[in-house]
N, C-alpha and C positions, 0 to 999 in steps of 0.2 A: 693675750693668753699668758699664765702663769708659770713661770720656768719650773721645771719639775725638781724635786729635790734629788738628790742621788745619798747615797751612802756612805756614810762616813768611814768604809772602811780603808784601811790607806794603801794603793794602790803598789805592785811591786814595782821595785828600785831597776828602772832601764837596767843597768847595767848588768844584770839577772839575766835578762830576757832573750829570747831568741829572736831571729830575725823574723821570723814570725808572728811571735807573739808580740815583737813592737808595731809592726806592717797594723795588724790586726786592733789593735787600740788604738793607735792613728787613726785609723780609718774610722772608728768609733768617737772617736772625738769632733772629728770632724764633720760626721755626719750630726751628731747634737748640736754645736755649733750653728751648722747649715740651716737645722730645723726650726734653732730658735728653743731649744727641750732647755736651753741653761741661761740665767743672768749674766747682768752685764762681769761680775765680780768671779763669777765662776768660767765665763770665757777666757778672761785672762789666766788665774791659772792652768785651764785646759790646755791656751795657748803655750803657756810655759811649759807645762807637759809635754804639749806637741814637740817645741823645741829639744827637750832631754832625749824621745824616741827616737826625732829623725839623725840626735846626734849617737844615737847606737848603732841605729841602723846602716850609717856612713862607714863609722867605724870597721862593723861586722863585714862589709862591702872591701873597703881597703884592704883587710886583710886577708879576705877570697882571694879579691884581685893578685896580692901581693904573693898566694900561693902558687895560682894559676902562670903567673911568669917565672917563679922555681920553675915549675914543674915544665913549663916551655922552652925554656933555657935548657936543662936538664935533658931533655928529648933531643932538641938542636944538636946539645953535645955531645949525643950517643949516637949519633947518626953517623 
């Protein structure tokens, strides 16, 4: 079967993105991937892409986390 082509249009820069709008194109990629819907030359950069989202996604994580123990600490302290 013939990998389908996609569009050239150029996709927005992670570092933009929400944590959900990365979750959500991950997931999109991955599912093409899975399906076989892209070439060998396009899984790679897909893959590469994957890499950029999940490294926003981490990010955006760390710094929840990194609230959420303020905010813990802060309570402890008022106690």
């Amino acid at each position: 079967m013939p990998a389908k082509k996609t569009s050239n249009k150029t996709p927005p820069d992670p570092k933009q993105m929400s944590f959900e709008q990365a979750v959500g194109e991950l997931e999109s990629i991955i599912e093409r991937i899975e399906q076989g819907e892209v070439g060998l030359e396009q899984s790679l950069d897909e893959y590469r892409r994957g890499g950029m989202l999940i490294k926003r996604c981490r990010d955006i994580l760390d710094v929840a986390e990194q609230q959420i123990q303020k905010m813990t600490a802060q309570e402890t302290a008022d106690e």
